[in-house]
Biopython code that builds the backbone (N, CA, C, O; Angstrom):
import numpy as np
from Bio.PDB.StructureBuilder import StructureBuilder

atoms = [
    (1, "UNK", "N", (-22.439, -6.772, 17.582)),
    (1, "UNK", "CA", (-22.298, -7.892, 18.484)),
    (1, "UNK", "C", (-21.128, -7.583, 19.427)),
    (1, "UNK", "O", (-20.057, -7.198, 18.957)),
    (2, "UNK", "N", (-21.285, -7.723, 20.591)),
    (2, "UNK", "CA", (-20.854, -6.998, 21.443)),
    (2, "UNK", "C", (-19.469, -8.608, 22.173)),
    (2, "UNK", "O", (-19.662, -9.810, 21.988)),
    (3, "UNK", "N", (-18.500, -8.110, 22.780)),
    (3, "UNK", "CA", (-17.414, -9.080, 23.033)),
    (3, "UNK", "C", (-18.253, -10.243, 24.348)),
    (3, "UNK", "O", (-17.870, -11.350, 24.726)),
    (4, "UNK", "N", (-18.887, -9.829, 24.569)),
    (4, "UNK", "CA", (-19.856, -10.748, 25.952)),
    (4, "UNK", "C", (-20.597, -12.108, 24.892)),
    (4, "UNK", "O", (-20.704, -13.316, 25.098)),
    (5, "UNK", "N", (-20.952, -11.349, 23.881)),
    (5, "UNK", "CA", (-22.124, -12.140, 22.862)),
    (5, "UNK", "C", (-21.052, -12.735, 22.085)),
    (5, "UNK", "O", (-21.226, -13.938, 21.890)),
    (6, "UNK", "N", (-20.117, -12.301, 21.642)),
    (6, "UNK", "CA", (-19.091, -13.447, 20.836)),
    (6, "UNK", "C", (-18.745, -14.477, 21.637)),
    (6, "UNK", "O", (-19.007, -15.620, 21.262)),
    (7, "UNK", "N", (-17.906, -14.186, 23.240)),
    (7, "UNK", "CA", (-17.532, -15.393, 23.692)),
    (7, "UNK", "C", (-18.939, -16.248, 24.241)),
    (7, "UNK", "O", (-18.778, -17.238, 24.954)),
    (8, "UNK", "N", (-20.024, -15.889, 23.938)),
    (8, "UNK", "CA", (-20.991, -16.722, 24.415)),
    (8, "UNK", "C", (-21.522, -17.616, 23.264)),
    (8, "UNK", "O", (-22.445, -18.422, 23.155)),
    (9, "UNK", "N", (-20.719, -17.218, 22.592)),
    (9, "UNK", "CA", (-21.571, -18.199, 21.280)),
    (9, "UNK", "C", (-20.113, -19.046, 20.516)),
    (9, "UNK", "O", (-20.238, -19.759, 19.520)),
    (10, "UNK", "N", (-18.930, -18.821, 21.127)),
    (10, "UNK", "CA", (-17.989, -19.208, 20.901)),
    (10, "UNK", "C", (-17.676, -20.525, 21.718)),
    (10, "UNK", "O", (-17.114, -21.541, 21.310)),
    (11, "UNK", "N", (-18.357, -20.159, 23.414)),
    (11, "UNK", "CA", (-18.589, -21.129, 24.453)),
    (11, "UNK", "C", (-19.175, -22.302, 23.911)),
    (11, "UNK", "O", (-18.783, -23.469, 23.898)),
    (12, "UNK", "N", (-20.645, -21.510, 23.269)),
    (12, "UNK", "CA", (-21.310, -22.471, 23.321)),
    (12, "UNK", "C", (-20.931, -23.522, 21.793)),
    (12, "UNK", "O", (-21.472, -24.627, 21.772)),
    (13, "UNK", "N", (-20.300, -23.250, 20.959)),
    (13, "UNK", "CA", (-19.366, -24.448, 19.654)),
    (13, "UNK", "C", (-18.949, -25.018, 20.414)),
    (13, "UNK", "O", (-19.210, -26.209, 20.245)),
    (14, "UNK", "N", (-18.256, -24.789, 21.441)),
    (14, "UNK", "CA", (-17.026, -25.349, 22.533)),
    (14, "UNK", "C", (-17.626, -26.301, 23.062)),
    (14, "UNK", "O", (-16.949, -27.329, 23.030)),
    (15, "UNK", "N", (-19.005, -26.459, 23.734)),
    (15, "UNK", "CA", (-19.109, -27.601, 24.679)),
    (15, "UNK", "C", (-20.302, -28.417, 23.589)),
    (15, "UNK", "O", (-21.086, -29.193, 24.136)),
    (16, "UNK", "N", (-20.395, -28.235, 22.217)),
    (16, "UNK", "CA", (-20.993, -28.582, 20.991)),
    (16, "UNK", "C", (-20.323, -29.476, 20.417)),
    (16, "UNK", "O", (-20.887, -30.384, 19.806)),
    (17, "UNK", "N", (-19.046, -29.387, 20.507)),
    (17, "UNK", "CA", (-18.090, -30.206, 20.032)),
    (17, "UNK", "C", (-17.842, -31.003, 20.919)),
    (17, "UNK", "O", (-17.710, -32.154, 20.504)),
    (18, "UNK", "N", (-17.664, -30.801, 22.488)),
    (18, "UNK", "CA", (-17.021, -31.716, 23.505)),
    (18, "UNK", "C", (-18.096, -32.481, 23.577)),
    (18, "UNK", "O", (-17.859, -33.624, 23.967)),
    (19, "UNK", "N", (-19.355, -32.202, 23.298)),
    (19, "UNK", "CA", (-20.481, -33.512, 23.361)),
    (19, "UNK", "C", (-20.326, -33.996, 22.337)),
    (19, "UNK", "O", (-20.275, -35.157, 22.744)),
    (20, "UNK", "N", (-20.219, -34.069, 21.439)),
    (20, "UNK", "CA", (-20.020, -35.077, 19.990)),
    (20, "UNK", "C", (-18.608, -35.433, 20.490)),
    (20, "UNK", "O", (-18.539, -36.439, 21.196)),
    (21, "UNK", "N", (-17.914, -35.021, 20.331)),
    (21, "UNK", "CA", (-16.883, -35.682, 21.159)),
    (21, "UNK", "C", (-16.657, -37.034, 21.927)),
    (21, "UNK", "O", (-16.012, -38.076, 21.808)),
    (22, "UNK", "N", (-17.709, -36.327, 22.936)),
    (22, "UNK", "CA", (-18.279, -37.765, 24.193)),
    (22, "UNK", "C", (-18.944, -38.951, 23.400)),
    (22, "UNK", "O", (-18.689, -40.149, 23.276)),
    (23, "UNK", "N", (-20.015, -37.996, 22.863)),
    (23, "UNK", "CA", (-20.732, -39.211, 21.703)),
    (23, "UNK", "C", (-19.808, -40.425, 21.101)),
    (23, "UNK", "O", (-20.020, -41.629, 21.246)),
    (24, "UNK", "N", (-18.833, -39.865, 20.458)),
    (24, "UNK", "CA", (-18.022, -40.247, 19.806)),
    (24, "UNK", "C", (-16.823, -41.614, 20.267)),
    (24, "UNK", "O", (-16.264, -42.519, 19.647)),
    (25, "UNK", "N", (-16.847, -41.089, 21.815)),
    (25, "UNK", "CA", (-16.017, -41.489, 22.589)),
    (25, "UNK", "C", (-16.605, -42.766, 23.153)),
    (25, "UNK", "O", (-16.108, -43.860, 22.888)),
    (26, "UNK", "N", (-17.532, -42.639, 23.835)),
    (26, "UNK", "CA", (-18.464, -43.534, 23.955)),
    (26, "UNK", "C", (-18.865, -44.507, 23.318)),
    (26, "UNK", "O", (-19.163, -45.576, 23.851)),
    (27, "UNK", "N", (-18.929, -44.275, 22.083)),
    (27, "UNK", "CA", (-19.103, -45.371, 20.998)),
    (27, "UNK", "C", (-17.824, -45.898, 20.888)),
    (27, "UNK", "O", (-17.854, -47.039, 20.426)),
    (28, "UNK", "N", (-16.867, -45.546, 21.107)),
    (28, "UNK", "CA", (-15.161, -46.434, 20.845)),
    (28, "UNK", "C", (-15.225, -47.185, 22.046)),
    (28, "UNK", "O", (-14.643, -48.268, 22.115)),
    (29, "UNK", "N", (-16.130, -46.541, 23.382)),
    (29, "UNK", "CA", (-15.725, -47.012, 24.172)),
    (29, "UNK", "C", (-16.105, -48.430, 25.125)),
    (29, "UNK", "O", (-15.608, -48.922, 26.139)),
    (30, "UNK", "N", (-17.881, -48.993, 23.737)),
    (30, "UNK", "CA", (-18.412, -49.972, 23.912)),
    (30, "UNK", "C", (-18.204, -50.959, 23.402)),
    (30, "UNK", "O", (-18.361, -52.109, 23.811)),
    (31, "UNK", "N", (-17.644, -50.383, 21.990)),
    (31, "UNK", "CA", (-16.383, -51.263, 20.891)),
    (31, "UNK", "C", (-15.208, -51.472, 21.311)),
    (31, "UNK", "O", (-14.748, -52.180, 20.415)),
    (32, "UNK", "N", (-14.157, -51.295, 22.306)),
    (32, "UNK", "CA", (-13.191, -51.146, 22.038)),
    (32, "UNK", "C", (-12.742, -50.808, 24.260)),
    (32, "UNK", "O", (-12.457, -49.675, 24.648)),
    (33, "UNK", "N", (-12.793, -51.770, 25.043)),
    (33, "UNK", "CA", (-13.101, -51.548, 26.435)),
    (33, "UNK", "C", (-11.285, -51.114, 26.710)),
    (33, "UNK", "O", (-10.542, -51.871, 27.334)),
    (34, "UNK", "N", (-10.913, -50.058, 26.236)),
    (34, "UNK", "CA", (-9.366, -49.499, 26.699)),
    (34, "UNK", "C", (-9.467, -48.151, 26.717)),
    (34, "UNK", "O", (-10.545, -47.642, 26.408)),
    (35, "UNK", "N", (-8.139, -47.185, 27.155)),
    (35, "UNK", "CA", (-7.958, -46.503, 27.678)),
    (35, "UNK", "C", (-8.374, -45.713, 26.589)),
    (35, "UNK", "O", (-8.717, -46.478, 25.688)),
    (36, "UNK", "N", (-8.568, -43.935, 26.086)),
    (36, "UNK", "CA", (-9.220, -43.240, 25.074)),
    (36, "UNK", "C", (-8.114, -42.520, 24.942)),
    (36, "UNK", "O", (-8.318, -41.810, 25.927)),
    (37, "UNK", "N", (-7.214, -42.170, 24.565)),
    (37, "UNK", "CA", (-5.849, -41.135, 23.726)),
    (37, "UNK", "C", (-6.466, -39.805, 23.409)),
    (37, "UNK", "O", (-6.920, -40.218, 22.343)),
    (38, "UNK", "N", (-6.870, -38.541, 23.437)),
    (38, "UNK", "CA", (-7.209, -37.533, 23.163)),
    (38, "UNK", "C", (-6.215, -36.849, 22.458)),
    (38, "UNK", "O", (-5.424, -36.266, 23.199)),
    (39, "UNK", "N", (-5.900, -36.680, 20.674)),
    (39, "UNK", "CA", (-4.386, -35.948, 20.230)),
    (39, "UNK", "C", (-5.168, -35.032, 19.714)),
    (39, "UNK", "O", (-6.330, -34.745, 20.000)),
    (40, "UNK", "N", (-4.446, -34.589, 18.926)),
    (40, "UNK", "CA", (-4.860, -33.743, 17.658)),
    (40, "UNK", "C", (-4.755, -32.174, 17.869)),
    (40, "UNK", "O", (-4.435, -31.870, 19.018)),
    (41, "UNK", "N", (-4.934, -31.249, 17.105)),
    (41, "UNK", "CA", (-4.810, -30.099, 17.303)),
    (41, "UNK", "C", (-5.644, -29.376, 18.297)),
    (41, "UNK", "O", (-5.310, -28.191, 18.329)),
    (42, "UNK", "N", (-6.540, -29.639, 19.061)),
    (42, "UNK", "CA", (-7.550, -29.326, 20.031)),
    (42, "UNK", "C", (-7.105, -29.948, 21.391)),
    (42, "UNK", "O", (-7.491, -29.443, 22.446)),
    (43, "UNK", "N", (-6.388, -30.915, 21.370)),
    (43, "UNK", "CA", (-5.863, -31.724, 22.925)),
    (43, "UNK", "C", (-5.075, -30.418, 23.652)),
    (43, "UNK", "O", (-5.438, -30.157, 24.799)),
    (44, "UNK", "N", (-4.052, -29.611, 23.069)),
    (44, "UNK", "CA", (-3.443, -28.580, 24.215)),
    (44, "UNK", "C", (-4.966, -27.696, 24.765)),
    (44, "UNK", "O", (-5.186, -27.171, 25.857)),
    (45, "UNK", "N", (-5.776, -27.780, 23.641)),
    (45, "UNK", "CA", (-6.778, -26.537, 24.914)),
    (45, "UNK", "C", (-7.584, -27.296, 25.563)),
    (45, "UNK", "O", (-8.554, -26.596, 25.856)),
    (46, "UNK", "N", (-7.746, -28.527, 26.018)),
    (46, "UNK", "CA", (-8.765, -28.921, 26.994)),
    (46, "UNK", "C", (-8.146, -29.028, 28.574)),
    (46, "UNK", "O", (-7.385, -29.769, 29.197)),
    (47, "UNK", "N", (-8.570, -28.397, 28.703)),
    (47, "UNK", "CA", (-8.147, -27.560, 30.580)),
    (47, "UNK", "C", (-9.306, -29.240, 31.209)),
    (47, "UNK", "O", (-10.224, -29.934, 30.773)),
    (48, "UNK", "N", (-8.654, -29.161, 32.125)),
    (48, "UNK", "CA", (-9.364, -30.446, 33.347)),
    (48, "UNK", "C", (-10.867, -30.082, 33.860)),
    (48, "UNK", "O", (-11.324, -30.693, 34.826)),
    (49, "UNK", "N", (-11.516, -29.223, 33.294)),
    (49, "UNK", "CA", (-12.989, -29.325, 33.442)),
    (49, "UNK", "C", (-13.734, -29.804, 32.289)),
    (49, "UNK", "O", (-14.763, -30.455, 32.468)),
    (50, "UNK", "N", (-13.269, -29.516, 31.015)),
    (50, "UNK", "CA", (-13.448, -30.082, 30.230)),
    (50, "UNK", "C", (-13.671, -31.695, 30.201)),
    (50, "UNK", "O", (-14.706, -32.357, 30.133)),
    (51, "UNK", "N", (-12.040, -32.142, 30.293)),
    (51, "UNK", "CA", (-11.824, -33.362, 30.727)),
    (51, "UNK", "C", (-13.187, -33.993, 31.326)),
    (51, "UNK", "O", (-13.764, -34.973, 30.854)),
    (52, "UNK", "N", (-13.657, -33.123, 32.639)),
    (52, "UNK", "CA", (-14.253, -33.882, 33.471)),
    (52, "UNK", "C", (-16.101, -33.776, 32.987)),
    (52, "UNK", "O", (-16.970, -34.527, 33.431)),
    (53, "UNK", "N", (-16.254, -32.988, 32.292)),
    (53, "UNK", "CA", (-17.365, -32.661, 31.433)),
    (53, "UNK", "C", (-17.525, -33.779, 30.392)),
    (53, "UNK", "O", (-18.589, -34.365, 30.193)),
    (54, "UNK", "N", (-16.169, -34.067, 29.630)),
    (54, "UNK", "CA", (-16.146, -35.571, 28.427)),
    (54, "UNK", "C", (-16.098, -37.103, 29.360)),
    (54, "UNK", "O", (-16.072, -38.188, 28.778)),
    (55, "UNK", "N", (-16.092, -36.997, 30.678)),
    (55, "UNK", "CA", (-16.105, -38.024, 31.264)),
    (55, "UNK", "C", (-17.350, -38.217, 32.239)),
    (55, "UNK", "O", (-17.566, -39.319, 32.743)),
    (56, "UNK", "N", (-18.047, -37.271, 32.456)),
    (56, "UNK", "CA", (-19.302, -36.744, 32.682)),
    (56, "UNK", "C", (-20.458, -37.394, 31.424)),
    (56, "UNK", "O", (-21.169, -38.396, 31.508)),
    (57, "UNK", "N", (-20.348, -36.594, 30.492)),
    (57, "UNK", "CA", (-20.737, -37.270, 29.163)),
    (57, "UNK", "C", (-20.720, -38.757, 28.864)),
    (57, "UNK", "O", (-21.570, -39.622, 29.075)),
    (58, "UNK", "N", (-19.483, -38.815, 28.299)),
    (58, "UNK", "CA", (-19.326, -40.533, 28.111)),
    (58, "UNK", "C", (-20.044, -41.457, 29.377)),
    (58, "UNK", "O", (-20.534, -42.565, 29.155)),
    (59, "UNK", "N", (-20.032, -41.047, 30.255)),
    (59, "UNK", "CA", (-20.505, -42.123, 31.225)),
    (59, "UNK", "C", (-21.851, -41.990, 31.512)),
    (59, "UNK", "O", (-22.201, -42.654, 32.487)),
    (60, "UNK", "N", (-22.909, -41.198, 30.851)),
    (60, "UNK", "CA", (-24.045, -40.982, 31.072)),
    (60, "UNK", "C", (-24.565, -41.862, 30.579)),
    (60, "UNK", "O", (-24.163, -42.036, 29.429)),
    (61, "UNK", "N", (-25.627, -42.840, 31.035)),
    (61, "UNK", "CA", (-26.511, -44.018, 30.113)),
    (61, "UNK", "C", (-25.452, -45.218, 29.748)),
    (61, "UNK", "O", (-25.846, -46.046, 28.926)),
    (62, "UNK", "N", (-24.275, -45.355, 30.242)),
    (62, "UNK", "CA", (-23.719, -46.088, 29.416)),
    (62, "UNK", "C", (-23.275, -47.601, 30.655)),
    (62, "UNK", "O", (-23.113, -47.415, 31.861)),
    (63, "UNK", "N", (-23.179, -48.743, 30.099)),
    (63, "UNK", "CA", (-23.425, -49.940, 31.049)),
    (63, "UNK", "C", (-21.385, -49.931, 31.595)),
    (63, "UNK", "O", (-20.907, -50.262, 32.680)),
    (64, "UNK", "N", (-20.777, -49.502, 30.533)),
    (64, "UNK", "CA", (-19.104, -49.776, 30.521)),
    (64, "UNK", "C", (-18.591, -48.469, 30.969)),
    (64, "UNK", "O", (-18.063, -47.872, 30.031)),
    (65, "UNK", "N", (-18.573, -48.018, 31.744)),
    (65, "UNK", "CA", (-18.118, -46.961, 32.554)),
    (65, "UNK", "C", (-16.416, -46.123, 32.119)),
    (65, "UNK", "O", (-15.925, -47.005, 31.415)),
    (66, "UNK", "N", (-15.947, -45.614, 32.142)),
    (66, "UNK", "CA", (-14.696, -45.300, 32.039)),
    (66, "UNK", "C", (-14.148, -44.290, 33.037)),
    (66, "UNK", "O", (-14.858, -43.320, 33.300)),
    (67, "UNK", "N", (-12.706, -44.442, 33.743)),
    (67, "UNK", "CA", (-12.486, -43.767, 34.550)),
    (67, "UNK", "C", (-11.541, -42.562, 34.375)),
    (67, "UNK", "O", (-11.065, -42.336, 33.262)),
    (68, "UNK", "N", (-11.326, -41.982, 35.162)),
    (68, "UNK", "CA", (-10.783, -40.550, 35.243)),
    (68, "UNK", "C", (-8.999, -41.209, 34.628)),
    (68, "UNK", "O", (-8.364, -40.390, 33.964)),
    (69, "UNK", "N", (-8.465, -42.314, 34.826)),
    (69, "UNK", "CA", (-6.828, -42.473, 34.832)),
    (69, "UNK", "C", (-7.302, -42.782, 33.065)),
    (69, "UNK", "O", (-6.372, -42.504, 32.307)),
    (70, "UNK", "N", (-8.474, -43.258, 32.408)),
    (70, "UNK", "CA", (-8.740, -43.729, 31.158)),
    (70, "UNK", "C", (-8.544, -42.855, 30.206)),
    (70, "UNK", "O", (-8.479, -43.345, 29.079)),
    (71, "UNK", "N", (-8.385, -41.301, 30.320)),
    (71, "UNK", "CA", (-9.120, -41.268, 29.610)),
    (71, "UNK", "C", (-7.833, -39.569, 30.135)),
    (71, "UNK", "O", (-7.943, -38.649, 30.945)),
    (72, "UNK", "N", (-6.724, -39.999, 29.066)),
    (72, "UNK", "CA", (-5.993, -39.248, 28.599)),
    (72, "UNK", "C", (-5.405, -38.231, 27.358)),
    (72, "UNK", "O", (-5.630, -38.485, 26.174)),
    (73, "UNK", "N", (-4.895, -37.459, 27.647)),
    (73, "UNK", "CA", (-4.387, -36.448, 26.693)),
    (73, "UNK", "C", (-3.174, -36.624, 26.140)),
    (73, "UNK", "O", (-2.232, -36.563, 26.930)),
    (74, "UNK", "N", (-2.819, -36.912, 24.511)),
    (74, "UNK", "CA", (-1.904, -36.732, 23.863)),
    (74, "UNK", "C", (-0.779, -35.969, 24.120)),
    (74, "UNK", "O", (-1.106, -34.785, 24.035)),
    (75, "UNK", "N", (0.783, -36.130, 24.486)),
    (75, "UNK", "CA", (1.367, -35.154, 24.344)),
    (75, "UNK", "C", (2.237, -34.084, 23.330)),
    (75, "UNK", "O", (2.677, -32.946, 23.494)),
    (76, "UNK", "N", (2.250, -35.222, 22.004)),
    (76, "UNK", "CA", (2.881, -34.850, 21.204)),
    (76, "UNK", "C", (2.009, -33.976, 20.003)),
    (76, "UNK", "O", (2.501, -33.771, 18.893)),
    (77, "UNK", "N", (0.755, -33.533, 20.362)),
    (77, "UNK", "CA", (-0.037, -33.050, 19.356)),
    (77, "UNK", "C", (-0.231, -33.897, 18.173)),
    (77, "UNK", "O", (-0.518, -35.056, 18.472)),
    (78, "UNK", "N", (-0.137, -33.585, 16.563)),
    (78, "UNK", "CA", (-0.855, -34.172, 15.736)),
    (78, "UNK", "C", (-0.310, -35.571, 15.582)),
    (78, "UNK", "O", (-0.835, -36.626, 15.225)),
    (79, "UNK", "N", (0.987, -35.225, 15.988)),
    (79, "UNK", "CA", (1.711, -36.669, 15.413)),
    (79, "UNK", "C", (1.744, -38.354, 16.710)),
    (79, "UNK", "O", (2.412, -39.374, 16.543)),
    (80, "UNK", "N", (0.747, -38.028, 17.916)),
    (80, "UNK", "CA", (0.457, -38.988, 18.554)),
    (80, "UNK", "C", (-0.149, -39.770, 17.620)),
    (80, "UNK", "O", (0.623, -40.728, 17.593)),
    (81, "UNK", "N", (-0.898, -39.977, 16.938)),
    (81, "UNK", "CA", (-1.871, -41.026, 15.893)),
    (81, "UNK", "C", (-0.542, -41.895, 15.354)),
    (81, "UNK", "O", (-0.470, -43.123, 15.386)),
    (82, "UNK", "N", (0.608, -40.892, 14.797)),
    (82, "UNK", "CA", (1.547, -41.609, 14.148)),
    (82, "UNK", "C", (2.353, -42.626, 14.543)),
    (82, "UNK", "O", (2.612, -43.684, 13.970)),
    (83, "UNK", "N", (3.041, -41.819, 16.481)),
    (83, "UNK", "CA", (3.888, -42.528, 16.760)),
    (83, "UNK", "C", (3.380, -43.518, 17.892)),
    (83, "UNK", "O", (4.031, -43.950, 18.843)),
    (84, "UNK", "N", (1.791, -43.824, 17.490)),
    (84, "UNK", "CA", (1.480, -44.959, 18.609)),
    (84, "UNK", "C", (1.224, -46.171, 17.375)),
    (84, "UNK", "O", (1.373, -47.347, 17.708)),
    (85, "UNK", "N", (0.702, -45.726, 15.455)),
    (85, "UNK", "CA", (1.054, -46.536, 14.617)),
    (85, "UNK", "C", (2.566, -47.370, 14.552)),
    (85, "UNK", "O", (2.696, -48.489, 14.058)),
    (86, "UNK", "N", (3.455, -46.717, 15.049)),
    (86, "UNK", "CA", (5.002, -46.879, 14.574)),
    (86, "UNK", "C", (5.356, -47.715, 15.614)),
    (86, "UNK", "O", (6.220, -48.502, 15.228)),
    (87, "UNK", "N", (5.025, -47.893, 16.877)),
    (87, "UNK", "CA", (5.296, -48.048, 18.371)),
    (87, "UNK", "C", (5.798, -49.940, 17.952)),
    (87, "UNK", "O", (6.863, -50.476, 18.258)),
    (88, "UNK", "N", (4.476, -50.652, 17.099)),
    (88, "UNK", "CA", (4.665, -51.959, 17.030)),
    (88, "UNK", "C", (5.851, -52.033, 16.014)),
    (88, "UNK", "O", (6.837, -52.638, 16.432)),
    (89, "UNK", "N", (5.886, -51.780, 15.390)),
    (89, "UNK", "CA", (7.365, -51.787, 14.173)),
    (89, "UNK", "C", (8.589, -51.206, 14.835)),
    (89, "UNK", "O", (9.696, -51.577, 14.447)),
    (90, "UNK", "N", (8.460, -50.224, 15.913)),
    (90, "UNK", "CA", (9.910, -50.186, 16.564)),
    (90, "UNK", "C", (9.904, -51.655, 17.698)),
    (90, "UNK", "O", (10.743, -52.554, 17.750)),
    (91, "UNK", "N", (8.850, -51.507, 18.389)),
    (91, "UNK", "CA", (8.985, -53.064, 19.621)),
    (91, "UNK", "C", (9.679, -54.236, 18.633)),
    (91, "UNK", "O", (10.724, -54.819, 18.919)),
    (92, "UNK", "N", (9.038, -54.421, 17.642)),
    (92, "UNK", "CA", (9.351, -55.744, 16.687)),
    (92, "UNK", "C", (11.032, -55.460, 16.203)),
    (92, "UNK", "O", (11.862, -56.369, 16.189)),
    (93, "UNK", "N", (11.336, -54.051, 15.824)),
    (93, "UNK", "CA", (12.617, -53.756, 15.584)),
    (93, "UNK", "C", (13.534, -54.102, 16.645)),
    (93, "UNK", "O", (14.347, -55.016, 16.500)),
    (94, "UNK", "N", (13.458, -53.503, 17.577)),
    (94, "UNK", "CA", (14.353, -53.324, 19.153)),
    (94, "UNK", "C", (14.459, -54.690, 19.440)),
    (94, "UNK", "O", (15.609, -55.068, 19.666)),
    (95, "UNK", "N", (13.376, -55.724, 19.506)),
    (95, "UNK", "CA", (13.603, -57.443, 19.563)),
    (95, "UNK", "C", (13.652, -58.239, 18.671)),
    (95, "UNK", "O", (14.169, -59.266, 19.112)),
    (96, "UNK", "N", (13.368, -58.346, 17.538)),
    (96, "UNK", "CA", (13.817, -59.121, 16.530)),
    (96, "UNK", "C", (14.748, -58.695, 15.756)),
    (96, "UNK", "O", (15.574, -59.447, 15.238)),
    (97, "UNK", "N", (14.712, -57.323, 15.579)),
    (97, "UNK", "CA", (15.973, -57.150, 14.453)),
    (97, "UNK", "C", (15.375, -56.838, 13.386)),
    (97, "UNK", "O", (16.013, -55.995, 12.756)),
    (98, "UNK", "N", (14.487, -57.129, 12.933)),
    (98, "UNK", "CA", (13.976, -56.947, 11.463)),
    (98, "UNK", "C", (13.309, -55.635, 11.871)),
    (98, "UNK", "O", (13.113, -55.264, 13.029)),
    (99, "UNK", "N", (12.880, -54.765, 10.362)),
    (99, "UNK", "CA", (11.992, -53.594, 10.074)),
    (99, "UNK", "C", (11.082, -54.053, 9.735)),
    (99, "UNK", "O", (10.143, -53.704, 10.450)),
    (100, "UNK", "N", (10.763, -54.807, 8.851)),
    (100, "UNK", "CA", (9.108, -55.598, 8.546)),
    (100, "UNK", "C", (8.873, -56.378, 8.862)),
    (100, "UNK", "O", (7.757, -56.834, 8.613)),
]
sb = StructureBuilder()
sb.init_structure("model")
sb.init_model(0)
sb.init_chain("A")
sb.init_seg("    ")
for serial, (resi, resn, name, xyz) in enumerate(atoms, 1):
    if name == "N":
        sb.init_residue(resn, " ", resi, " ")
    sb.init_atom(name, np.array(xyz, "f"), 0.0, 1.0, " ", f" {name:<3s}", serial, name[0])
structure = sb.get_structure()
């Protein structure tokens, strides 16, 4: 198997995943009409065609549209999930004073 035939079948997992992805996205995004957070260990490699391929996707067939400012990338890698959990317990900290 020759290096042409690996990255072609490597491509093609790649935009295998970014459609389940969309799938995926899409469904949060008929449940749930806000902006979409993209983290996790895969957010540093999605280059802006991608992007525009999962927003391509998601908006195919769908009545709730989402736009290009919606539909952002994590910066902190794995630990965005964490520190957007934590975000309400520091706001509540910083103005009330209390931790719980």
């Amino acid at each position: 198997m020759g290096l042409s035939t690996v990255s072609q079948n490597l491509n093609a997992i790649w935009q295998d995943y970014l459609k389940h992805l969309a799938f995926a996205m899409r469904n949060l995004n008929m449940i749930i009409d806000s902006p979409i957070i993209i983290s996790g260990y895969l957010a540093p490699y999605l280059v802006p065609e991608d992007l525009n391929m999962l927003l391509h996707l998601i908006n195919e067939n769908t009545p709730f549209t989402l736009t290009a400012d919606q539909l952002l990338v994590g910066t902190h890698g794995q630990y965005t999930p964490a520190i957007g959990a934590a975000l309400h317990y520091i706001n509540r900290f910083v103005h009330e004073g209390t931790a719980l």
